[in-house]
Backbone of each chain as nested JSON, in Angstrom:
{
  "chains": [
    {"id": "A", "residues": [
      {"number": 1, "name": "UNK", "atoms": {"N": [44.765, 85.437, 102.285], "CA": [45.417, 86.718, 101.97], "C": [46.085, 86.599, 100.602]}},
      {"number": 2, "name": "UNK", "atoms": {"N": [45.847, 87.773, 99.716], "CA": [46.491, 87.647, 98.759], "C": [47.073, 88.723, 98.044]}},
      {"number": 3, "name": "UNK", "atoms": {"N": [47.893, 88.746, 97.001], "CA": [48.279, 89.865, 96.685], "C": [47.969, 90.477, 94.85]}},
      {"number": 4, "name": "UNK", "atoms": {"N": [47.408, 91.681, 94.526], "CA": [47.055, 91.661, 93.194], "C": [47.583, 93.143, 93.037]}},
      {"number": 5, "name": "UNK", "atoms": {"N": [48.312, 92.871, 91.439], "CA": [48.779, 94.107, 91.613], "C": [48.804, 94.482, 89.823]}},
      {"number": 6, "name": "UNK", "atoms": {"N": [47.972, 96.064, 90.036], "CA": [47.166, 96.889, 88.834], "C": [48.359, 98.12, 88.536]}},
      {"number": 7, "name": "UNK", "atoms": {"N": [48.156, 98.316, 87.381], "CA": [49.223, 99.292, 86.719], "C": [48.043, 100.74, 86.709]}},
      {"number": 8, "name": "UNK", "atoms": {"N": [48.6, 101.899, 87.198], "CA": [47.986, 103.118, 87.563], "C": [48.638, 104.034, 86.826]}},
      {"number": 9, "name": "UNK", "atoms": {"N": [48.017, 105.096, 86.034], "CA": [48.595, 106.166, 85.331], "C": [48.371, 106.89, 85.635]}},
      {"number": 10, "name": "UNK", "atoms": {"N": [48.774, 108.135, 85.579], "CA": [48.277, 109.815, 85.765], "C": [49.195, 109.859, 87.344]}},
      {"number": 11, "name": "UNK", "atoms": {"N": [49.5, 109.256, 88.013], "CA": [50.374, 109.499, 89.512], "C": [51.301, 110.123, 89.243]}},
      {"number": 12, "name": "UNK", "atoms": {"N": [51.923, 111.653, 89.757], "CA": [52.639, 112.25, 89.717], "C": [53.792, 112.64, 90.884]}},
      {"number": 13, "name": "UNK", "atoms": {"N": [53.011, 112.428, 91.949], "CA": [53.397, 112.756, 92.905], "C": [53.311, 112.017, 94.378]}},
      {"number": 14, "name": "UNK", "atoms": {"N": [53.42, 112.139, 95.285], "CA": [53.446, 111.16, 96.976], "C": [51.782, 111.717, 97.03]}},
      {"number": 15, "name": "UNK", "atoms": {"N": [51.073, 113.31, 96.624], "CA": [49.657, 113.513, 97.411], "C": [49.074, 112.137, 96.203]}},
      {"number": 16, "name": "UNK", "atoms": {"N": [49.452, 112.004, 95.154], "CA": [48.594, 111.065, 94.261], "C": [48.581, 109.998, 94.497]}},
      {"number": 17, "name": "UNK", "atoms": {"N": [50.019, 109.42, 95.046], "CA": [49.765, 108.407, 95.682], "C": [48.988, 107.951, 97.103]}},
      {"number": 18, "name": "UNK", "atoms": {"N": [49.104, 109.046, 97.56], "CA": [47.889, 108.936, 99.17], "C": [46.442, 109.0, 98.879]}},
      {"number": 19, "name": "UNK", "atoms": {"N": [45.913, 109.687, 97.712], "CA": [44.741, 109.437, 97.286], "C": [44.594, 108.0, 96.414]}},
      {"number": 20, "name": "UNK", "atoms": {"N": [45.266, 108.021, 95.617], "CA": [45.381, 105.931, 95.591], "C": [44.87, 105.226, 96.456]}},
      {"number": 21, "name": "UNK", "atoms": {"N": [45.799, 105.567, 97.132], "CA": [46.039, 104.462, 98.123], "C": [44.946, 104.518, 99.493]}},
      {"number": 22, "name": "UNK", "atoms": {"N": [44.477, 105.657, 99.667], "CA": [43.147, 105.916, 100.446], "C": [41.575, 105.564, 100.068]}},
      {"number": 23, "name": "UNK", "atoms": {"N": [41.828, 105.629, 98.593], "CA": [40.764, 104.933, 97.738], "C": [40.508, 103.486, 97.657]}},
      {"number": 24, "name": "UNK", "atoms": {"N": [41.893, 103.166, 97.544], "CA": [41.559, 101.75, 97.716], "C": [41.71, 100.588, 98.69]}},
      {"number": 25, "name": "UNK", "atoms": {"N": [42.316, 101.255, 99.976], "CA": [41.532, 100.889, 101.006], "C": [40.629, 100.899, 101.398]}},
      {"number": 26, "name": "UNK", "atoms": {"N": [39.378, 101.471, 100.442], "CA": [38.244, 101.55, 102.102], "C": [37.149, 100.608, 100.735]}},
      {"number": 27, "name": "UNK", "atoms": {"N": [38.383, 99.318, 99.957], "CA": [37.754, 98.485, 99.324], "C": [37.12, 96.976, 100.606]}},
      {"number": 28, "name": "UNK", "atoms": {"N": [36.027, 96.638, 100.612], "CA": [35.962, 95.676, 101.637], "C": [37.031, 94.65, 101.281]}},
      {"number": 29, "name": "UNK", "atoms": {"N": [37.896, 94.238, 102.56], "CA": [38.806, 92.992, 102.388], "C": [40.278, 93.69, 102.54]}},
      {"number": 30, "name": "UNK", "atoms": {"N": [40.399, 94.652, 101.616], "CA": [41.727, 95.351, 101.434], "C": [42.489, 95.548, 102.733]}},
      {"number": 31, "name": "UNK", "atoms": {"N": [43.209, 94.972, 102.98], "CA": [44.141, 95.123, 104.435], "C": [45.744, 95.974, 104.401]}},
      {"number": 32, "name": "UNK", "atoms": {"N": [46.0, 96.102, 102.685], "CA": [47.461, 96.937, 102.334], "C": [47.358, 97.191, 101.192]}},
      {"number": 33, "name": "UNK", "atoms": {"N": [47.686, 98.396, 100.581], "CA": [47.823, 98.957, 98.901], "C": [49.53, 99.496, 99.335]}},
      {"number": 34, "name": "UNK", "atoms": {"N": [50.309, 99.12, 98.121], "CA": [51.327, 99.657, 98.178], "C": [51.634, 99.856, 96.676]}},
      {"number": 35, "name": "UNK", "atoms": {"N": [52.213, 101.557, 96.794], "CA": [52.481, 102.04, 95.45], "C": [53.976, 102.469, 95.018]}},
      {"number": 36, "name": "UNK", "atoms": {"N": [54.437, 102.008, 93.581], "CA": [55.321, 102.355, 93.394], "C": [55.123, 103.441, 92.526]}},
      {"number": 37, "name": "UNK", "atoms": {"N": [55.509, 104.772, 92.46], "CA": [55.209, 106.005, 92.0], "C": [56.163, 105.794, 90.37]}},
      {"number": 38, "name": "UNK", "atoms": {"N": [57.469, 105.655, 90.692], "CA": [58.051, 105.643, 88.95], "C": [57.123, 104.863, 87.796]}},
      {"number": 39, "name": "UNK", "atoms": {"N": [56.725, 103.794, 88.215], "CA": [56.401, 102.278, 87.608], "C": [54.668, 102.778, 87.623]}},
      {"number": 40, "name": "UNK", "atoms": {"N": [53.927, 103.315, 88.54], "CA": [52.517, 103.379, 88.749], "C": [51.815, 101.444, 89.036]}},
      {"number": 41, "name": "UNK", "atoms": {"N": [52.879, 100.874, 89.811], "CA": [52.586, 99.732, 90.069], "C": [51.9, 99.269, 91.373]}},
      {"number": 42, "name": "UNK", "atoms": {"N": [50.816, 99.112, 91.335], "CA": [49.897, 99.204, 92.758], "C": [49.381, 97.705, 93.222]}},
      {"number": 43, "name": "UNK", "atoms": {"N": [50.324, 97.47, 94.656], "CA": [50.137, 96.026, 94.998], "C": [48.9, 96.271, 95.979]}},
      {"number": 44, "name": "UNK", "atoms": {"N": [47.35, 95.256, 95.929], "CA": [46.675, 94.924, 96.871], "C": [46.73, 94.085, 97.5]}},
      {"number": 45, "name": "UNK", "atoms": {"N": [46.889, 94.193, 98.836], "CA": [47.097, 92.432, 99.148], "C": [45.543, 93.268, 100.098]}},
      {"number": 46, "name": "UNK", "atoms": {"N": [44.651, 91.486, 100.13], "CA": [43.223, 91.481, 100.459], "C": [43.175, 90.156, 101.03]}},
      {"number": 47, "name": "UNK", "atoms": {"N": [42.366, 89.944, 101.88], "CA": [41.736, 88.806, 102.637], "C": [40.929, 87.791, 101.788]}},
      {"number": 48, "name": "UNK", "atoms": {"N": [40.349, 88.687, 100.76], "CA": [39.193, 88.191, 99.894], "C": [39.729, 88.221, 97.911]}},
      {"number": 49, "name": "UNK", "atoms": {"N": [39.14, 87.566, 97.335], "CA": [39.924, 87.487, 95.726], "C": [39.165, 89.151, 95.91]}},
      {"number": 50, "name": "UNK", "atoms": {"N": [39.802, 90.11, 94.902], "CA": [39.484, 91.446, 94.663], "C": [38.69, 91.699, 93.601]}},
      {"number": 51, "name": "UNK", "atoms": {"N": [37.405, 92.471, 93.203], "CA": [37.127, 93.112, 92.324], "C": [37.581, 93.911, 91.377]}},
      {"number": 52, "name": "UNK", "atoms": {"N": [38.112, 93.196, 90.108], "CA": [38.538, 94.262, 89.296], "C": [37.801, 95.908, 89.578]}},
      {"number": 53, "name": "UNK", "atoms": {"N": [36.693, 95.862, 89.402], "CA": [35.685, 96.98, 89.269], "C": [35.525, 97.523, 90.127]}},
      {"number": 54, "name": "UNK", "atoms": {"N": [35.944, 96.951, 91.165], "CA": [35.828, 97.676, 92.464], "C": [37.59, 98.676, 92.454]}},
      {"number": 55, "name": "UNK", "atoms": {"N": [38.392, 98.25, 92.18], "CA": [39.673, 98.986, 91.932], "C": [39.664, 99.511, 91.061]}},
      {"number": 56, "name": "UNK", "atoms": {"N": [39.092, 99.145, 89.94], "CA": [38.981, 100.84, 88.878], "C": [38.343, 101.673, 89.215]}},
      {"number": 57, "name": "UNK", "atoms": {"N": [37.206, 101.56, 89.711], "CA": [35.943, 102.533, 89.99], "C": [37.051, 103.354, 91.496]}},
      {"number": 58, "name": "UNK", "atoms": {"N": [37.71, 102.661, 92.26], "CA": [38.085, 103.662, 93.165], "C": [39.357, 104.203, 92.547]}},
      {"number": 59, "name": "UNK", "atoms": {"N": [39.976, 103.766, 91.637], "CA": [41.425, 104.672, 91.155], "C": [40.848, 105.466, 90.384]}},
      {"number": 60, "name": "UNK", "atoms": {"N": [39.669, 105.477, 89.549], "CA": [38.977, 106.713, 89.009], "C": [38.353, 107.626, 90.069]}},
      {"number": 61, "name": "UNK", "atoms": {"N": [38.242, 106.939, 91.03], "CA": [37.351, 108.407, 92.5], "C": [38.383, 108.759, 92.633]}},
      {"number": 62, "name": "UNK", "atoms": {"N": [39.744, 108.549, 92.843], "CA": [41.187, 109.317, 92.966], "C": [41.566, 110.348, 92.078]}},
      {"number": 63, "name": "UNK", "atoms": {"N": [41.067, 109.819, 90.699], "CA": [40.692, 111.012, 89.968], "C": [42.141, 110.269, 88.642]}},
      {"number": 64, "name": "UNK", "atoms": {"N": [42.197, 108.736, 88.865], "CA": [43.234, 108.238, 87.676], "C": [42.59, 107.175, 87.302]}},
      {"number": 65, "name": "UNK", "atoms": {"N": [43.633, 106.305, 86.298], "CA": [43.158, 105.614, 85.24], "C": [43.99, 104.469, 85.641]}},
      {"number": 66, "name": "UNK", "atoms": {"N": [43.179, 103.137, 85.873], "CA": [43.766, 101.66, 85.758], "C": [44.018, 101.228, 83.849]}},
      {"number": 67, "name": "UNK", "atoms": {"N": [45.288, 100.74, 84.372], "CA": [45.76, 100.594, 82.729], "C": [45.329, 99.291, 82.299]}},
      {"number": 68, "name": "UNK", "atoms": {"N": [44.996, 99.263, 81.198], "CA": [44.265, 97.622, 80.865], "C": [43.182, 97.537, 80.945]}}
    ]},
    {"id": "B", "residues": [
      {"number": 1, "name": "UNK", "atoms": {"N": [46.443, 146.898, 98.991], "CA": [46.125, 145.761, 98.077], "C": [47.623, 145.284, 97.278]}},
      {"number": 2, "name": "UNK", "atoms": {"N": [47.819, 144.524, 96.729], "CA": [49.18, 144.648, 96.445], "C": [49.297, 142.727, 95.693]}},
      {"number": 3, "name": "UNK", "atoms": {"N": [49.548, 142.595, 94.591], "CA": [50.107, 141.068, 93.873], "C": [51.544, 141.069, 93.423]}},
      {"number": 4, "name": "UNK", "atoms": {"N": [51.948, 140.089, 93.955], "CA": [53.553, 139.763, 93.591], "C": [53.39, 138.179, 93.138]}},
      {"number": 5, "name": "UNK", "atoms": {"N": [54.435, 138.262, 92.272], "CA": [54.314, 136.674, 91.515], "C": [55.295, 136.277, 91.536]}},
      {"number": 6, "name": "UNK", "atoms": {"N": [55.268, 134.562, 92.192], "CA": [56.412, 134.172, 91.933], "C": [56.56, 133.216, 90.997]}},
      {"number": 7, "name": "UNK", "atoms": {"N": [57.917, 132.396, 90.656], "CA": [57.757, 130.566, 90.459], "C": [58.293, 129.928, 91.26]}},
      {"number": 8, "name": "UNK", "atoms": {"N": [57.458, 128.82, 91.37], "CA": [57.372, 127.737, 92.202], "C": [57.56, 126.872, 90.918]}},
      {"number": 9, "name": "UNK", "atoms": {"N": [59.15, 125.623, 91.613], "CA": [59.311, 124.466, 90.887], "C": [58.797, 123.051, 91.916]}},
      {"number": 10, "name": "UNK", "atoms": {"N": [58.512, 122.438, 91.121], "CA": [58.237, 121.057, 91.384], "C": [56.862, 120.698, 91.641]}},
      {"number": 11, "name": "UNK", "atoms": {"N": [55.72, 121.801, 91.649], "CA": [54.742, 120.824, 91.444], "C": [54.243, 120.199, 90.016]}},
      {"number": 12, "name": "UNK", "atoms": {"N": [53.652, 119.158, 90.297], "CA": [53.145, 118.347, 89.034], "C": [51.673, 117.833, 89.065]}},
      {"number": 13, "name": "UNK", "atoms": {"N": [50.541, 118.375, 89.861], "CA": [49.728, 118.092, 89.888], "C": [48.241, 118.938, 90.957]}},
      {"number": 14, "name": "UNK", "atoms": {"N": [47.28, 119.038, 91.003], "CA": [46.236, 119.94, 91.875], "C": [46.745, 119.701, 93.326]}},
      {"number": 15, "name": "UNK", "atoms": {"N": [46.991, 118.376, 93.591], "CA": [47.464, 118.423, 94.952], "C": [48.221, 119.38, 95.441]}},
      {"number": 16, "name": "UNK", "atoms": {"N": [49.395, 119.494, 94.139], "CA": [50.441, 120.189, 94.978], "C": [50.233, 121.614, 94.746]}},
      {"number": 17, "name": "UNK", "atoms": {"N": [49.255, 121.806, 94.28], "CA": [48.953, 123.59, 94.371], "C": [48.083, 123.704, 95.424]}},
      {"number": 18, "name": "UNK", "atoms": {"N": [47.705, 122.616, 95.721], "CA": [46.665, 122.906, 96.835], "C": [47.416, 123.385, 98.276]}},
      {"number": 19, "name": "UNK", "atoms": {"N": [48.566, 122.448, 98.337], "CA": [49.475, 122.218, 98.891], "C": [49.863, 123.894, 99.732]}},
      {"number": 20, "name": "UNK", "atoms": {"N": [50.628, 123.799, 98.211], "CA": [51.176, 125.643, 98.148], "C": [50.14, 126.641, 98.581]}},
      {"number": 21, "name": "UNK", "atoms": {"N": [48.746, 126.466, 98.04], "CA": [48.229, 127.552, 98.19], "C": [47.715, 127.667, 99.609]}},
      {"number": 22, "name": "UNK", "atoms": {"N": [47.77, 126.365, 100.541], "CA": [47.346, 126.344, 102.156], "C": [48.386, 126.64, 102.437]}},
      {"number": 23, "name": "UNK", "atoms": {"N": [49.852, 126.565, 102.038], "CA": [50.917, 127.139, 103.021], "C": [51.11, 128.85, 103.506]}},
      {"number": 24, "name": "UNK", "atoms": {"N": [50.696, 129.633, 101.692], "CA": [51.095, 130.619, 101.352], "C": [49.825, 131.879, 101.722]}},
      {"number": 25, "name": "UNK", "atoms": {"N": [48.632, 130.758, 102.451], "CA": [47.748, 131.239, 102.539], "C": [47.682, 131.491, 104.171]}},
      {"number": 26, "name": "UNK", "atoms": {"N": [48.305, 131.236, 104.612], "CA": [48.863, 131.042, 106.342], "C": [49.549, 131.82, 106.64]}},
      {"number": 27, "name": "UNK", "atoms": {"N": [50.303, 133.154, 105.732], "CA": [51.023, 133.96, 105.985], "C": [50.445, 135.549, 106.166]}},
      {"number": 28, "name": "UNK", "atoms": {"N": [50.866, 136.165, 107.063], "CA": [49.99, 137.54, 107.982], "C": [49.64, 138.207, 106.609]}},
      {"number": 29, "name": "UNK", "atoms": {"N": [48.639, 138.916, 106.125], "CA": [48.233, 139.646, 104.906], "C": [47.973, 139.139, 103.871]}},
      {"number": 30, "name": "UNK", "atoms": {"N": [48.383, 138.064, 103.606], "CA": [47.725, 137.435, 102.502], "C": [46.419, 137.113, 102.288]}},
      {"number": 31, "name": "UNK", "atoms": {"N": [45.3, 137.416, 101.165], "CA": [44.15, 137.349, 101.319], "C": [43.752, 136.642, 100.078]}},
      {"number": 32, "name": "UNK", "atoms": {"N": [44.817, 136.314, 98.805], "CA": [44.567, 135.694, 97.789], "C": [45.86, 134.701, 97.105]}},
      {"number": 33, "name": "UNK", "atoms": {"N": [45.387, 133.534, 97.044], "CA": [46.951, 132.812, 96.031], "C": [46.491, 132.341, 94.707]}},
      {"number": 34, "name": "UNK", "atoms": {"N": [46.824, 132.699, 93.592], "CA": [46.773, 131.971, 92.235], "C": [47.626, 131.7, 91.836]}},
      {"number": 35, "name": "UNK", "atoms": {"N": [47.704, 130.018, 91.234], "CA": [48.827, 129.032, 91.019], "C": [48.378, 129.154, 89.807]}},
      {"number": 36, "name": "UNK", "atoms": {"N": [49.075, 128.764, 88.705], "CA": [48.885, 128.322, 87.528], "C": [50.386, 127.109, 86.934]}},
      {"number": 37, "name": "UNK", "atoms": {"N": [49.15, 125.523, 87.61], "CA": [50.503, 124.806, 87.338], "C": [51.266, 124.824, 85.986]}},
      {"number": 38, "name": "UNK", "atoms": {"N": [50.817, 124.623, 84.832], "CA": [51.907, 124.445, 84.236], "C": [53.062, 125.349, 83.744]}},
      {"number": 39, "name": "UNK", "atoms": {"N": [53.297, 126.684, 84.641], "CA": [54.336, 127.455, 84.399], "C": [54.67, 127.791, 85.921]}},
      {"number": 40, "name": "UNK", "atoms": {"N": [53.647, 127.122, 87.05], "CA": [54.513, 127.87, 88.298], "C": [54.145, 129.129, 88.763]}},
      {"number": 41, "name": "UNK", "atoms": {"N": [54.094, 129.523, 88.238], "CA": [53.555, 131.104, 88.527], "C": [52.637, 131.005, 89.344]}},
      {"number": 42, "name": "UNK", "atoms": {"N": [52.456, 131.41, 90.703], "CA": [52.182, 132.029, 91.995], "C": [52.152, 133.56, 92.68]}},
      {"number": 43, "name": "UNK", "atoms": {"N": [50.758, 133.841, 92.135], "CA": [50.349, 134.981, 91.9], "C": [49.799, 135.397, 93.911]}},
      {"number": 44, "name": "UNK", "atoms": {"N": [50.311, 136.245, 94.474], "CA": [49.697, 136.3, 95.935], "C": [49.575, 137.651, 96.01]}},
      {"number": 45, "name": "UNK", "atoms": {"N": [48.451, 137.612, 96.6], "CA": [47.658, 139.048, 96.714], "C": [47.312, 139.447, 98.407]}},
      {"number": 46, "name": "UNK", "atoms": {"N": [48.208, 140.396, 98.653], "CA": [48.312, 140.961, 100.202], "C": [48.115, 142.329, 100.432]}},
      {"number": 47, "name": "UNK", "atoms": {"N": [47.793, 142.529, 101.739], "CA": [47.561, 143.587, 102.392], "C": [48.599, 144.697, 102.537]}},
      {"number": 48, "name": "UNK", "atoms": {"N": [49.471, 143.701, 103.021], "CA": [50.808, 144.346, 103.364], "C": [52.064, 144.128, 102.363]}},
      {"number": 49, "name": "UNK", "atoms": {"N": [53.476, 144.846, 102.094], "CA": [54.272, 143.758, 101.399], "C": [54.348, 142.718, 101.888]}},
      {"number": 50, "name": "UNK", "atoms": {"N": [54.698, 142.197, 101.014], "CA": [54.862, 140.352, 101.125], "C": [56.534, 140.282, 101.973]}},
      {"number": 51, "name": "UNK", "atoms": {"N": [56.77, 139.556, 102.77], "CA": [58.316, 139.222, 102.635], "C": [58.301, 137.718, 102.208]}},
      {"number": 52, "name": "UNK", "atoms": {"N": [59.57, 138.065, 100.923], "CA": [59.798, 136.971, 100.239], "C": [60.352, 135.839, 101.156]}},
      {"number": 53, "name": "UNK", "atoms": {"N": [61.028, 136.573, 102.16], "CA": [61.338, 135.305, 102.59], "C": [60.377, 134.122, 103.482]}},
      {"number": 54, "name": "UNK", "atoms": {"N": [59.05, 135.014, 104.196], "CA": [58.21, 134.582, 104.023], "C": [57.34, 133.391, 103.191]}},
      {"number": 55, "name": "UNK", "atoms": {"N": [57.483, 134.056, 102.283], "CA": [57.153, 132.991, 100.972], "C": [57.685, 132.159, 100.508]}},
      {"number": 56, "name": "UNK", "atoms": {"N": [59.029, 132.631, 100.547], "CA": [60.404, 130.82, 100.61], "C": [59.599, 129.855, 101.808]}},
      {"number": 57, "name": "UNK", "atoms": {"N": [59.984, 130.342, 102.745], "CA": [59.625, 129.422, 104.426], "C": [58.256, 128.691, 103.526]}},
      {"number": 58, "name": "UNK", "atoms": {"N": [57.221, 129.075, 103.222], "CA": [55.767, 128.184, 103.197], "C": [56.003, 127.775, 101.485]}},
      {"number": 59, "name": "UNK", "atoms": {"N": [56.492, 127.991, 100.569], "CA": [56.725, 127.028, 99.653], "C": [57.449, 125.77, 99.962]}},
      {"number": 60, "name": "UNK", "atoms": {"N": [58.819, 126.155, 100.835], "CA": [59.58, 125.268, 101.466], "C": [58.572, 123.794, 102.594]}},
      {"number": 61, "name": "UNK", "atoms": {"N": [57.737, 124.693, 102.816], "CA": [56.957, 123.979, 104.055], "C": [56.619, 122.902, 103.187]}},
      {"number": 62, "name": "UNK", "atoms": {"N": [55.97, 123.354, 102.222], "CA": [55.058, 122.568, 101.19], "C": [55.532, 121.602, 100.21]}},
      {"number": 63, "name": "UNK", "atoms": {"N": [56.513, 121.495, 100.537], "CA": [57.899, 120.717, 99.671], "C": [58.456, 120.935, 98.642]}},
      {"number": 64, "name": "UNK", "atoms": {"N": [58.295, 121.965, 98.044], "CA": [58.522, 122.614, 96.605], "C": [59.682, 123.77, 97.068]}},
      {"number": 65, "name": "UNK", "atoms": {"N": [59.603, 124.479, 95.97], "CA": [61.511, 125.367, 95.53], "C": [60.811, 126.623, 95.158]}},
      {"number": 66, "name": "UNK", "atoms": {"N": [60.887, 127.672, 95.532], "CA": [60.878, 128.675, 94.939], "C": [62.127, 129.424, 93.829]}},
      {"number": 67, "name": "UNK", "atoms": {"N": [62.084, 129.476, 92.541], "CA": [62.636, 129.874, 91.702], "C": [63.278, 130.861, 92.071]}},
      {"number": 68, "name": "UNK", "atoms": {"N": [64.582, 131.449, 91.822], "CA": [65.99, 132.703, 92.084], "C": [65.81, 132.719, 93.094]}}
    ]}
  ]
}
């Protein structure tokens, strides 16, 4: 289990954060996403090391931007 | 036929008009809602008059403020 945690922009609100955070759960492995909305600081903790690409590609299906 | 406009504070994003516009869209006569986020303005188009207070209650629902 581990924990990785990506900086998210464009989050405005709690619905932006539930689409986050719904996105990137249904990453294989992903067992918790937790978001901090001021900061756009998004912790994964996963079973498995994580795919960068796999967490951008779903914070862009949310309809935002991984920073970096 | 009949449009009354209000403002609505605090949304910041599609969610939360979506939000508004399923609350405001749940109310007896209403048959149309146009949001336009970046001024708020909540345009609702009914059958009957509207009661505002009506329209407080389902902005309220929706977590947002209706303006005066």
């Amino acid at each position: 289990m581990s924990d990785t945690t990506y900086k998210v922009t464009g989050m405005t609100c709690q619905h932006c954060v539930a689409s986050v955070t719904e996105e990137i759960s249904e990453i294989d492995g992903v067992t918790g996403v937790a978001v901090d909305l001021p900061t756009g600081a998004v912790t994964v903790t996963s079973t498995t090391p994580l795919d960068d690409a796999a967490v951008r590609a779903a914070v862009e299906e949310a309809g935002y931007e991984l920073a970096g």
